[in-house]
C-alpha positions as CSV (number, residue, x, y, z in Angstrom):
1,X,-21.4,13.6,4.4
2,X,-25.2,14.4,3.5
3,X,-26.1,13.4,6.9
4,X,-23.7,15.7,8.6
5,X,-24.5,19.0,6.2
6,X,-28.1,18.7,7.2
7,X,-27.3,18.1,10.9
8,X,-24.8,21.1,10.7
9,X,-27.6,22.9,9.0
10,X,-30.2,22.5,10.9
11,X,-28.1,23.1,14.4
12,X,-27.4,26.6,12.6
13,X,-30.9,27.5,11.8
14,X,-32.0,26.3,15.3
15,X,-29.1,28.7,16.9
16,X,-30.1,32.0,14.4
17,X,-34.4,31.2,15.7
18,X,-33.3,31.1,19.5
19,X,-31.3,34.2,19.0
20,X,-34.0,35.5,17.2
21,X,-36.9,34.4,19.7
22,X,-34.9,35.4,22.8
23,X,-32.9,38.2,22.0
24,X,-30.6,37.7,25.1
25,X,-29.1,34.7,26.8
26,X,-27.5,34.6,30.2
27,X,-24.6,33.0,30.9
28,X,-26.1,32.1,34.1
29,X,-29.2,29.7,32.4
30,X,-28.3,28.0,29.1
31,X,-30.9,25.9,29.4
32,X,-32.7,27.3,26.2
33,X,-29.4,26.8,24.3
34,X,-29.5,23.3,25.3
35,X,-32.9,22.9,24.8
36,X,-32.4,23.5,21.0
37,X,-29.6,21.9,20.8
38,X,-31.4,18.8,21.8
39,X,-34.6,19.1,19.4
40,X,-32.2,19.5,16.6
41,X,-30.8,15.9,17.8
42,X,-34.2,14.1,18.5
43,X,-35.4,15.5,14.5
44,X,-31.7,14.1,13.7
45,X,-33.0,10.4,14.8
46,X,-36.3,10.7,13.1
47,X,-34.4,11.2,9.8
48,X,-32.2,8.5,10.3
49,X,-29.2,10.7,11.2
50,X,-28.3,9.8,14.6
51,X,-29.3,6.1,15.6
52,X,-29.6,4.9,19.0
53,X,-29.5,1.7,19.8
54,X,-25.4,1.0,19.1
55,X,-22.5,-0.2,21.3
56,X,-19.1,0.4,21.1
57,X,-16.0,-1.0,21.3
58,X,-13.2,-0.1,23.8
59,X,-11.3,1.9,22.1
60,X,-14.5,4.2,20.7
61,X,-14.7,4.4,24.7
62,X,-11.4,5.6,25.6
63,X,-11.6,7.8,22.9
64,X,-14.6,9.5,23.9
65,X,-13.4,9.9,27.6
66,X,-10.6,11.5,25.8
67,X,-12.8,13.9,24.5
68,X,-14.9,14.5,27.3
69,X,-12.7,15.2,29.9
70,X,-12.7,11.5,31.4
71,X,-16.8,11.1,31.6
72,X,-18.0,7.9,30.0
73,X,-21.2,9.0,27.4
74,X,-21.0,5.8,25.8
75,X,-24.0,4.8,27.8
76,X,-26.1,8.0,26.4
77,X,-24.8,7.1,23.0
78,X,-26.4,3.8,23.2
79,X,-30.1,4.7,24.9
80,X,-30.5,8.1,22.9
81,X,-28.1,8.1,20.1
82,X,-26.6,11.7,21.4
83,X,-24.8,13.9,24.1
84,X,-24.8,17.6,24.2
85,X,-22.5,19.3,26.2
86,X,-21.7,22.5,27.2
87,X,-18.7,23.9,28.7
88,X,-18.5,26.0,31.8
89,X,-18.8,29.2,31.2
90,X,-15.2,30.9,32.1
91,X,-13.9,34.2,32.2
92,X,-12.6,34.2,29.0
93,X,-16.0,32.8,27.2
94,X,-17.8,35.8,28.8
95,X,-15.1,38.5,27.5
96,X,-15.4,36.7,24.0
97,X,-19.7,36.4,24.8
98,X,-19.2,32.7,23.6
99,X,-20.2,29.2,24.7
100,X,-18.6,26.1,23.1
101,X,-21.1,23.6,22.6
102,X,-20.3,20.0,21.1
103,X,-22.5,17.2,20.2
104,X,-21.3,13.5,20.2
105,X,-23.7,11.5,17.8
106,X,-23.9,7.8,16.4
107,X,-24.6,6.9,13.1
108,X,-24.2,3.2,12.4
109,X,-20.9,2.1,14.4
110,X,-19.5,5.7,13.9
111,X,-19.0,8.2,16.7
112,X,-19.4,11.3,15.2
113,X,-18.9,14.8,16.4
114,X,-19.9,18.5,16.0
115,X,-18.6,21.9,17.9
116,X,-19.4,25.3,17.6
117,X,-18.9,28.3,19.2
118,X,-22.5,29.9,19.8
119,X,-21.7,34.0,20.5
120,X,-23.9,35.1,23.0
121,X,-25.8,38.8,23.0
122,X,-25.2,39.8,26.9
């Protein structure tokens, strides 16, 4: 649980400093969200909070396609010990000014997950 609080944490922090540092965010590039997204990941597995390196059974797989829409990030899991996705930006998302961004994450033999809704400032 320790793990998770300061990956939650520290995805927060990174969100609040790219709002801060950018002051607007296009729907059109979301490349910077992304882009923090992942540097909170890659400080994750110098901590020891996401892994890389682990394989999965079957039914982690299915599961994950489940998640995903029927992609296969088992692979990325593996190599990196991460995914970050984030959805297509739809009408509704740019009435709301949100994006929903979730990161898949491997700790150990454990699949782990984390989603939020970043609001964007259009």
């Amino acid at each position: 649980m320790l793990f998770r609080s300061w990956l939650v944490d520290a995805l927060q922090v990174a969100q609040a400093g790219l709002s801060g540092s950018v002051k607007k965010l296009a729907f059109t590039d979301l490349s910077p969200l992304k882009a923090v997204l992942i540097d909170v990941c890659n400080r994750g597995i110098i901590n020891g909070v996401i892994q890389a390196g682990n394989t999965f059974s079957a039914d982690q797989i299915a599961k994950l396609k489940e998640q995903t829409g029927g992609k296969d990030i088992s692979s990325n899991l593996t190599q990196s010990g991460f995914y970050v996705q984030i959805d297509t930006i739809t009408v509704e998302n740019r009435i709301g000014r949100y994006v929903r961004d979730r990161i898949w994450y491997s700790n150990g033999s454990a699949i782990n997950t984390i989603s939020t809704n970043t609001t964007l400032v259009i």
